[in-house]
C-alpha positions as CSV (number, residue, x, y, z in Angstrom):
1,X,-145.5,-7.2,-14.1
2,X,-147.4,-10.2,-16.2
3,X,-144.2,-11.7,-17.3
4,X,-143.9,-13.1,-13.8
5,X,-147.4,-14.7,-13.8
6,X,-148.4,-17.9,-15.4
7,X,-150.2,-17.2,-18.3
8,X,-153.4,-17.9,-16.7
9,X,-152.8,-15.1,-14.7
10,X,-151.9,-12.8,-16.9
11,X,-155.1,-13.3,-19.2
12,X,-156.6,-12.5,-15.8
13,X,-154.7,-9.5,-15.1
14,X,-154.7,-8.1,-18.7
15,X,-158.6,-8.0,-18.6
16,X,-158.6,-6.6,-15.3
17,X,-156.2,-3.5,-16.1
18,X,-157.7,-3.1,-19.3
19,X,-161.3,-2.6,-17.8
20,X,-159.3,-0.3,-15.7
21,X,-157.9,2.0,-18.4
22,X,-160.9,2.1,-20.3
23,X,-162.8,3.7,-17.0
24,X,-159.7,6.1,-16.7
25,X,-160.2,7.1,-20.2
26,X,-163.8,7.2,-19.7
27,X,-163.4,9.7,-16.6
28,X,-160.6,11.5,-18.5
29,X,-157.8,10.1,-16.0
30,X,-155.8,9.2,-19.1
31,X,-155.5,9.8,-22.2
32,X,-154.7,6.1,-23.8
33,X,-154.7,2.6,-23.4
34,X,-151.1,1.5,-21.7
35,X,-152.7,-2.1,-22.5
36,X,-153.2,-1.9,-25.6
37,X,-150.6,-3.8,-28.1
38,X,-150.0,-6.0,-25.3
39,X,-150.1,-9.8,-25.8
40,X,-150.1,-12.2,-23.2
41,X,-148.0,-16.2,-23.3
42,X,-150.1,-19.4,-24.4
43,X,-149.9,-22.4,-22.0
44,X,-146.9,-24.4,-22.6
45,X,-149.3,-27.4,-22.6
46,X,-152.8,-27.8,-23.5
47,X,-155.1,-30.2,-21.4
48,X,-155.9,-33.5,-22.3
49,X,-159.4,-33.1,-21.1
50,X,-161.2,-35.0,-18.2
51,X,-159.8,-38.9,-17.8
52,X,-162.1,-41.5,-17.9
53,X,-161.8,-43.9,-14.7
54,X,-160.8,-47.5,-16.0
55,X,-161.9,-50.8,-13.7
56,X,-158.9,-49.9,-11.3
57,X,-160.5,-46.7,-10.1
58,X,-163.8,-47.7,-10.2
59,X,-163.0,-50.6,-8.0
60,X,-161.0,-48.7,-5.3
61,X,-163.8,-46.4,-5.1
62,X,-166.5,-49.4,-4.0
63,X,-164.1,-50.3,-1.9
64,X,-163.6,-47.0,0.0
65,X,-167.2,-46.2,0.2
66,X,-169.5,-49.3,1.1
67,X,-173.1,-49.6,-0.3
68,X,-175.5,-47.1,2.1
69,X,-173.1,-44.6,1.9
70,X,-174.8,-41.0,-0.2
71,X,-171.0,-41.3,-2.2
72,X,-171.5,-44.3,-3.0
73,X,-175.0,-43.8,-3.8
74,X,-174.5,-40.4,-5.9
75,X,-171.7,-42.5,-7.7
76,X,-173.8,-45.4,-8.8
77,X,-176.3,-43.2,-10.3
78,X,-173.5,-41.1,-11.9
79,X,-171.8,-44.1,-13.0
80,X,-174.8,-46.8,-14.1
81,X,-177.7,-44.1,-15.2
82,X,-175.3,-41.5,-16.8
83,X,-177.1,-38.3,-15.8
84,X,-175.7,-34.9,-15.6
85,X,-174.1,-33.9,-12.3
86,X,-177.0,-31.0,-12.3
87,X,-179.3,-33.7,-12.8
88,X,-178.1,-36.6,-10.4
89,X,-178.5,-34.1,-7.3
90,X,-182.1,-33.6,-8.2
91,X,-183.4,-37.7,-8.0
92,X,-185.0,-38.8,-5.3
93,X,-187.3,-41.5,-3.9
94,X,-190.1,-39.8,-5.4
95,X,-188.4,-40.5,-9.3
96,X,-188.7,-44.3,-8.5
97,X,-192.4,-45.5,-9.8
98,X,-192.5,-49.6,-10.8
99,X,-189.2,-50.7,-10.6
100,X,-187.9,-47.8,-13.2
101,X,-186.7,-44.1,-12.3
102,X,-188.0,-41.7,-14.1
103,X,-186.9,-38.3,-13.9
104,X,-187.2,-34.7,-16.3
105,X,-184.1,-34.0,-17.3
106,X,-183.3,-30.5,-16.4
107,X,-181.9,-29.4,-20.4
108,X,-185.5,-31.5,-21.8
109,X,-187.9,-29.3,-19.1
110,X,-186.9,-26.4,-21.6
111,X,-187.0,-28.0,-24.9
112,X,-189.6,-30.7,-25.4
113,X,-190.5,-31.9,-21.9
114,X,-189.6,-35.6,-22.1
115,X,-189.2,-38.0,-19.7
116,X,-186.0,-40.2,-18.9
117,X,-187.1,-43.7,-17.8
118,X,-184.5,-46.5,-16.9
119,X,-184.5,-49.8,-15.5
């Protein structure tokens, strides 16, 4: 049954079946592990990560979405203050104070409570 999925899918349904059997056993439906001993395929291919846009990209997205626009917006501030995504959707109006935003990062509100301030 797993040889027919991609291997994504079968880590998937190996953990699922296996979380199965150990209730069966559990409930004394059965008296092994079918699962056991069984090894699931590795991605042909591993992922290069996420790409970087280069000048192209970038420029072709100012072009689609004109200044105004909340995408363009969200990807100015993404792009020119380089603020988590988490983060990003948090400022506001009220983070702008002489010319500078200033914001409390969400990861520094845990640790030490600094401020970000940028230009």
């Amino acid at each position: 049954m797993l040889r027919t999925k991609a291997p994504f899918a079968q880590k998937n349904w190996l953990k699922t079946l296996r979380g199965l059997m150990l209730f069966a056993i559990s409930e004394n439906y059965r008296a092994d592990d079918p699962t056991a001993g069984i090894t699931i395929a590795k991605p042909a291919v591993k992922s290069d990560g996420h790409l970087t846009w280069g000048d192209e990209q970038i420029a072709a997205y100012r072009d689609r979405h004109q200044i105004g626009t909340m995408a363009r917006l969200a990807f100015e501030l993404m792009l020119n203050v380089a603020v988590r995504r988490g983060d990003v959707q948090q400022l506001a109006a009220q983070h702008i104070k002489h010319g500078r935003i200033e914001w409390r990062p969400h990861n520094t509100r845990r640790k030490n409570g600094k401020k970000l301030s940028i230009r």
